[in-house]
C-alpha positions as CSV (number, residue, x, y, z in Angstrom):
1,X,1.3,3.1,20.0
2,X,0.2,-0.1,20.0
3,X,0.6,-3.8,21.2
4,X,-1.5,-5.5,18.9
5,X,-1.2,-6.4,15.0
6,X,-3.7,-3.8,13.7
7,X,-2.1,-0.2,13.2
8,X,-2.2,2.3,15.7
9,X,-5.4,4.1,16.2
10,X,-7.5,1.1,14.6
11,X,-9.8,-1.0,16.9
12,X,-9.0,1.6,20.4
13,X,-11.5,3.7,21.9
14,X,-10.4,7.1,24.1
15,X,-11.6,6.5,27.5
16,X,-10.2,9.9,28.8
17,X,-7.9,12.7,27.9
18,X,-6.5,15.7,30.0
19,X,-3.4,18.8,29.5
20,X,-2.0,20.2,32.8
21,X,1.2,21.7,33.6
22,X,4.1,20.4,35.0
23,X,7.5,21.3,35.7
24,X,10.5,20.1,33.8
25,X,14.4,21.0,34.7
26,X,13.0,23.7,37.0
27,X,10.9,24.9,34.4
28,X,7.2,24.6,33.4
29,X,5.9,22.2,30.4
30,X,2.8,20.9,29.2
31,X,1.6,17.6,29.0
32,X,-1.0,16.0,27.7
33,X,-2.3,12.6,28.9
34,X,-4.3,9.9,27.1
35,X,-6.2,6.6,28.6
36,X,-6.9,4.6,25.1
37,X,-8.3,1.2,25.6
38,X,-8.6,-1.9,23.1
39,X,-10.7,-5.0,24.8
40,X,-8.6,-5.6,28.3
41,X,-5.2,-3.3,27.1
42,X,-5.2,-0.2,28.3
43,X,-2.6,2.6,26.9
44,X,-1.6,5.1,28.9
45,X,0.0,7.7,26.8
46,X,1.9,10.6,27.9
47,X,3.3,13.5,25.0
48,X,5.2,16.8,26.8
49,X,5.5,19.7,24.9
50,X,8.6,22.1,26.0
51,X,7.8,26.1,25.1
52,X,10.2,27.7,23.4
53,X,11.0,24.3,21.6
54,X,10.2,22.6,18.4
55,X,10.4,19.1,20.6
56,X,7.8,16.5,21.9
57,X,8.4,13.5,24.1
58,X,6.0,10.6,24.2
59,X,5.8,7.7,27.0
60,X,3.5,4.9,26.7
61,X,2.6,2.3,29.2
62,X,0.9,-0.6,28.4
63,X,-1.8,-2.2,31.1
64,X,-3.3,-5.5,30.9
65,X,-6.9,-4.7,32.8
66,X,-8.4,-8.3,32.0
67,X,-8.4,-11.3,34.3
68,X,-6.0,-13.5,31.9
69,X,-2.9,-12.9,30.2
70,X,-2.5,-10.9,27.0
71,X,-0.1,-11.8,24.0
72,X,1.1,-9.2,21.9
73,X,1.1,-9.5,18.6
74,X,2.9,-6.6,16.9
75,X,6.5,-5.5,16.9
76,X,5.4,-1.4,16.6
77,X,5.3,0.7,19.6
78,X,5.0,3.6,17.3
79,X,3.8,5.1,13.5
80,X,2.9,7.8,11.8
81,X,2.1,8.3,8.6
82,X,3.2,11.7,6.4
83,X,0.3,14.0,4.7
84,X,1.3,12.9,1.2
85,X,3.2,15.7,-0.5
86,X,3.5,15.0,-4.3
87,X,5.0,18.7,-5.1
88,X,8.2,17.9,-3.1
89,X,10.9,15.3,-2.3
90,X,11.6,13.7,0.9
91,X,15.5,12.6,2.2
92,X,15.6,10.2,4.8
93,X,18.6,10.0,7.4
94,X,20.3,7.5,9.2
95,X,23.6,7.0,11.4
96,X,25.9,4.4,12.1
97,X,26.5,3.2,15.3
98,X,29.7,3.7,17.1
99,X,31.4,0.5,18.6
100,X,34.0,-0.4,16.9
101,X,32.0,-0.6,13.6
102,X,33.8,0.2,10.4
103,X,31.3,3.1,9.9
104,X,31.0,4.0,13.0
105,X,29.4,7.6,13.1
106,X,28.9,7.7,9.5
107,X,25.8,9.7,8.8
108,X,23.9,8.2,6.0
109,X,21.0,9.2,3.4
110,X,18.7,8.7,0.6
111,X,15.8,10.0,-1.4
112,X,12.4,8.6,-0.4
113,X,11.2,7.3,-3.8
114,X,7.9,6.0,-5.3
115,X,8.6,2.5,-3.9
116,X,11.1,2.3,-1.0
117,X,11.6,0.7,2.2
118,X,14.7,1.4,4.7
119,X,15.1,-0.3,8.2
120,X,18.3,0.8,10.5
121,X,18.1,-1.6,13.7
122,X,20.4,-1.7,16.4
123,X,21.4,-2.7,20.3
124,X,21.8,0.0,22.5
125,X,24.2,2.0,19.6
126,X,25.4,-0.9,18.2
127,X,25.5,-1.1,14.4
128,X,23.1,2.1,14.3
129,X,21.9,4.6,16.1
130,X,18.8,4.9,17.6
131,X,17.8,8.0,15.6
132,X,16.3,9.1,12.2
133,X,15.3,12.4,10.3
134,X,13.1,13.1,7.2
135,X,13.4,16.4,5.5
136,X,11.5,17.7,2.4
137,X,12.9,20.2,-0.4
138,X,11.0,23.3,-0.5
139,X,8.7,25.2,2.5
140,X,12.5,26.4,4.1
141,X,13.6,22.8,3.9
142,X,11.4,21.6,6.8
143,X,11.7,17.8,8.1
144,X,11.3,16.1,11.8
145,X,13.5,13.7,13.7
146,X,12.8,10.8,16.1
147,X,15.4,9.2,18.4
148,X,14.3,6.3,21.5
149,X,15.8,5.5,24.3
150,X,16.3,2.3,24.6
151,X,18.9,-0.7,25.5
152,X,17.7,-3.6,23.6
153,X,16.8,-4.7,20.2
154,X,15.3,-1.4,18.3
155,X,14.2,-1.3,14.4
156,X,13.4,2.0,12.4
157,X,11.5,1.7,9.1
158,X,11.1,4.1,6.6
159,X,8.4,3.0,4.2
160,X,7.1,4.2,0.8
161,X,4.8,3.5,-2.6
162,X,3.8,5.2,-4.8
163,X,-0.1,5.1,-4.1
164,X,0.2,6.2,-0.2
165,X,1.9,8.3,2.4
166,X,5.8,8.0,3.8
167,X,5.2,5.5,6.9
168,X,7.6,5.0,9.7
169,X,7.6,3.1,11.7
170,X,9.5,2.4,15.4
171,X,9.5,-1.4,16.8
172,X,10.4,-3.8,19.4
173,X,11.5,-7.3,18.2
174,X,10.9,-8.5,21.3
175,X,6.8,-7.5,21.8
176,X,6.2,-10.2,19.5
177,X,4.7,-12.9,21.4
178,X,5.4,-11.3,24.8
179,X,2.6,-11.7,27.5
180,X,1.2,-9.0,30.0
181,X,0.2,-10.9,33.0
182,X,-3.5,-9.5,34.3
183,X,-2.8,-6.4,36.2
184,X,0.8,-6.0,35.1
185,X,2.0,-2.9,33.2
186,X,5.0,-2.5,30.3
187,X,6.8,0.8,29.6
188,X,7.8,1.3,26.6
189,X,10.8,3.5,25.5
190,X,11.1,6.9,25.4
191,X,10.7,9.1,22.3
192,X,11.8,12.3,21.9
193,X,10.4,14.0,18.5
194,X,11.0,17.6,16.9
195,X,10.8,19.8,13.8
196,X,13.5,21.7,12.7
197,X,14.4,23.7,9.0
198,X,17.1,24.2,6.4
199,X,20.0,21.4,8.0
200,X,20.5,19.1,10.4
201,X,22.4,22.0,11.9
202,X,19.5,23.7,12.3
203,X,18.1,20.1,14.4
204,X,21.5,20.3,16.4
205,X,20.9,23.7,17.4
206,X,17.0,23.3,18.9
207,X,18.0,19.7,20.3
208,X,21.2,21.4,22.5
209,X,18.9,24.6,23.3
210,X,16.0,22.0,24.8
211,X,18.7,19.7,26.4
212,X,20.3,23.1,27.9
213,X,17.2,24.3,29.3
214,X,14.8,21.4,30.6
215,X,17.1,18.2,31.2
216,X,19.1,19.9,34.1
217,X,17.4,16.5,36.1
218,X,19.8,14.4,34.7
219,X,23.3,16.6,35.9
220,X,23.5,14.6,39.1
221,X,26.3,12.3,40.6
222,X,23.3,9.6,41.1
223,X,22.4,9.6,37.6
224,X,26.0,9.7,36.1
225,X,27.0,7.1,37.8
226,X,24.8,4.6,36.8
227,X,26.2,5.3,33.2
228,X,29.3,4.4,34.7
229,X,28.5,1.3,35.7
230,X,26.2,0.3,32.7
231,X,29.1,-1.9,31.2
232,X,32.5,-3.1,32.4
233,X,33.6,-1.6,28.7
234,X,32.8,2.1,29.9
235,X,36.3,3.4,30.2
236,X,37.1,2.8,26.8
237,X,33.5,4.5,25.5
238,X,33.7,2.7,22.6
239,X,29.5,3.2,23.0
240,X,27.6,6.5,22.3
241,X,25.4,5.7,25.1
242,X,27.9,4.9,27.5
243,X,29.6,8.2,26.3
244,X,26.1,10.0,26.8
């Protein structure tokens, strides 16, 4: 995850990197933390892995160490690029958003082919969804999802050719040109990420059984009602967020 125009992992150094437990929904997790740094930015990157689960969530934060203001350059807060596979095919999946859209909720797909390029890109749930999935025929049918959470601008890209790997890619419109004061941090969103096999029912399944047993944080009055009030709009949840 990165801030800067180069890819991520090009041009940043580790400066240190721990696993400890931690306790999640009443329950124990793992996480791992990372302190990567590139000239003045600092990342520091969080992943949690939940036993018992096929899911993974990653928080970044972004710190400007240096005594003058840094501009980023790059849209991409995350990528990650497939081992190429050339014995199988790949479908990629996307979903509509659900305000009011004429295909609202209207799951969408296509095969991955020697040249191809994809972007879904929403607000909040407008127009799409927040969330993608890549599966491959044969080994059981295996793929991997990614969803953020986020309220602004989002884009997900899917990209392809013939010579290299399946990229994609998750960005913020808004990075572009945005400068970190010295000493001031930016979060960036939330990404939860999981394997799952055969269907997407399979994906439904393992995302309700981690929900069920590690995100018991977020059944509180406090935390309700702040979805409540998110937008004067609520009570007609006409948005899957709001609904959320």
């Amino acid at each position: 995850a990165t801030g800067q125009p180069a890819r991520a992992g090009e041009g940043w150094s580790l400066e240190s990197g721990a696993a400890h437990e931690i306790v999640v929904g009443g329950r124990p997790a793992v996480q791992l933390d990372l302190v990567l740094r590139r000239q003045a930015l600092r990342a520091n990157m969080h992943i949690v892995a939940y036993p018992g689960t096929s899911v993974l969530r990653q928080l970044v934060e972004l710190e400007n160490t240096g005594s003058s203001a840094t501009t980023l350059e790059s849209a991409d807060h995350f990528s990650i690029a497939m081992p190429e596979d050339k014995s199988s095919s790949f479908t990629h999946y996307w979903m509509h958003g659900a305000n009011s859209r004429p295909n609202q909720g209207l799951l969408e797909s296509d095969t991955i082919s020697d040249s191809y390029h994809h972007a879904t890109f929403g607000y909040e749930t407008d127009y799409y969804n927040p969330w993608m999935a890549i599966q491959r025929s044969g080994f059981g049918g295996d793929g991997w999802f990614m969803a953020a959470e986020y309220l602004g601008d989002w884009v997900f890209s899917t990209d392809h050719q013939a010579s290299g790997p399946v990229i994609v890619t998750a960005s913020l419109p808004e990075l572009i040109g945005y400068k970190l004061a010295p000493g001031a941090r930016l979060q960036l969103p939330l990404l939860t990420i999981g394997v799952f096999r055969d269907s997407l029912d399979d994906m439904g399944r393992r995302l309700y059984d981690w929900q069920y047993e590690y995100l018991w944080d977020y059944t509180n009055d406090y935390y309700y009602t702040r979805t409540q009030i998110a937008h004067p709009w609520v009570a007609e949840s006409t948005n899957l967020q709001d609904m959320f």
